[in-house]
Steps between C-alpha positions, in 0.01 A plus 500: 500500500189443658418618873184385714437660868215419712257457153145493637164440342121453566223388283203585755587237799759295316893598575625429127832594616595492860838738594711363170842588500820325290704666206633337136850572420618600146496250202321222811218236409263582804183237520227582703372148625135429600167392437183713388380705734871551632550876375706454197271674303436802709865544563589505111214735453628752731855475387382514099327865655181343403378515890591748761560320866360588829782527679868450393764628243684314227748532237582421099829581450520781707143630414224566751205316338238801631711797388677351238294264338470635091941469555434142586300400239768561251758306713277130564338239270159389635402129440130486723390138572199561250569502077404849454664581198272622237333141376365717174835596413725269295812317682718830298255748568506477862904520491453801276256702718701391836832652318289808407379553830835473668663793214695194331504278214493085513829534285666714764472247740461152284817356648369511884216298387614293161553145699116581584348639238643258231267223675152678422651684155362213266124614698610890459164596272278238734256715781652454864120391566605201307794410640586183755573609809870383499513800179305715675724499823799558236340808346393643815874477599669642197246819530585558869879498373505687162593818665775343674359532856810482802212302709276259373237399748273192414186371682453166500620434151471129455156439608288285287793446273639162423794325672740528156391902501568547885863357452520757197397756653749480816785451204395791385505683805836396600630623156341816580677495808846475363414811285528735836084495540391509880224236485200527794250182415278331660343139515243251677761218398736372757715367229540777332637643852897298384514744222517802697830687647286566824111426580294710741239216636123700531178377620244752628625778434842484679835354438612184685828484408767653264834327381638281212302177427788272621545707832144510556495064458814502696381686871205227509600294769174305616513145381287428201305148397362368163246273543294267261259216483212413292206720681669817404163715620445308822879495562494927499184458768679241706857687506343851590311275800820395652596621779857567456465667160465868446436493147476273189445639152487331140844530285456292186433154563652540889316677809768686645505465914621757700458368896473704815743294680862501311559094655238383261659268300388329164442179660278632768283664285495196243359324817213761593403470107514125541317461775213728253503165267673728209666233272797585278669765719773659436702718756782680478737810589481765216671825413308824529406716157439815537061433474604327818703770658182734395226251626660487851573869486123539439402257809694739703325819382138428529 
């Protein structure tokens, strides 16, 4: 449904995309994992025909998105990562004018987007400049889906919303889903990685890896330790010191320990920290997320 080869593109001296290649099958949820400044962005832009690449071809639904780009238009719903609906325009009126735009009517298509719509309906006459930004996300959704797109691509859709909204939003999404629509979204959140059929892990412009999220948590091998104790800040400085660790990032209330030599154990390493006069240490074995698999994935790239 949707075909990458060797995607390329510059901004001056900065690779935003670095020889990107993978494909989303028909009816898939496809997350593009990463942080800013990984290329989500650019890559969205480029398959939305809203950027042309350096070097490269790809594909939306069988359409070249140079030669055939007003074809694909009609075919894909467009979610950017910024609300830019118009904020002037009531909650209605944007729905309207989207359906107008796309040669349909919001009755033609009510029933794809119903289980949506009915949440904002009681704030239908309200301006979308007025809206929270759990409603706007849900009106910026139904408009890239009232003309009943067969790919709906979405950048970074839950930023800056709350928790409650984000788990919404992926219910909606998987609803979506069910209804035959090839999803292509993107997120910062390594949580929100779980909800996806497969993930394609980016930082600086390239792709790290590309699998399901359980695969992807199941080929990490290296041994992985959580560590506590009451200095949390000096406890980061005095981990990334040791000798026999290769890196040592900050997971919730945990710094998670990866170690350079695979025979460090918890109790050796509870012994190094000890012998740093931390007090109320904790040190144990843990099992790998996939933040984890991306952190070490990122050590081994730079």
């Amino acid at each position: 449904m949707i075909n990458v080869e060797n995607l390329s593109k510059s901004y001056k001296d900065v690779k935003a995309l670095d020889d990107i290649s993978f494909s989303v099958n028909k009816g898939e949820l496809f997350g593009l994992i990463g942080p800013d400044g990984a290329g989500k962005t650019t890559l969205m832009r480029i398959l939305m025909t809203l950027l042309v690449p350096d070097s490269g071809k790809a594909k939306m639904a069988g359409l070249d998105v140079i030669s055939e780009y007003k074809n694909i238009r009609q075919l894909v719903g467009y979610m950017p990562g910024r609300f830019s609906l118009y904020q002037d325009l009531s909650v209605e009126e944007n729905l309207e004018f989207f359906a107008t735009v796309f040669g349909t009517t919001v009755a033609e298509n009510y029933e794809l987007i119903k289980d949506i719509y009915v949440q904002i309906e009681p704030f239908k006459t309200r301006l979308a400049g007025k809206l929270s930004g759990g409603m706007k996300q849900k009106l910026a959704l139904s408009c890239a889906l009232i003309h009943k797109p067969e790919i709906l691509v979405l950048d970074e859709p839950t930023t800056g919303v709350d928790a409650v909204s984000r788990k919404e939003f992926w219910e909606m999404l998987k609803h979506l889903q069910q209804q035959g629509i090839t999803i292509l979204v993107s997120t910062p959140y390594m949580d929100e990685a779980s909800l996806c059929d497969r993930v394609a892990l980016m930082q600086k412009g390239r792709i790290l890896c590309i699998d399901s999220p359980a695969r992807i948590v199941e080929n990490y091998t290296r041994t992985l330790l959580a560590v506590r104790s009451n200095e949390m800040h000096r406890l980061i400085s005095d981990l990334r010191e040791c000798p026999q660790v290769e890196t040592a990032y900050a997971f919730g209330q945990f710094v998670h320990v990866t170690p350079k030599e695979e025979d460090l154990e918890a109790v050796e390493l509870e012994r190094y920290l000890l012998g740093k006069k931390h007090q109320n240490l904790q040190v144990f074995e843990t099992n790998p997320g996939i933040e984890d698999v991306f952190m070490g994935l990122m050590a081994g790239n730079e």
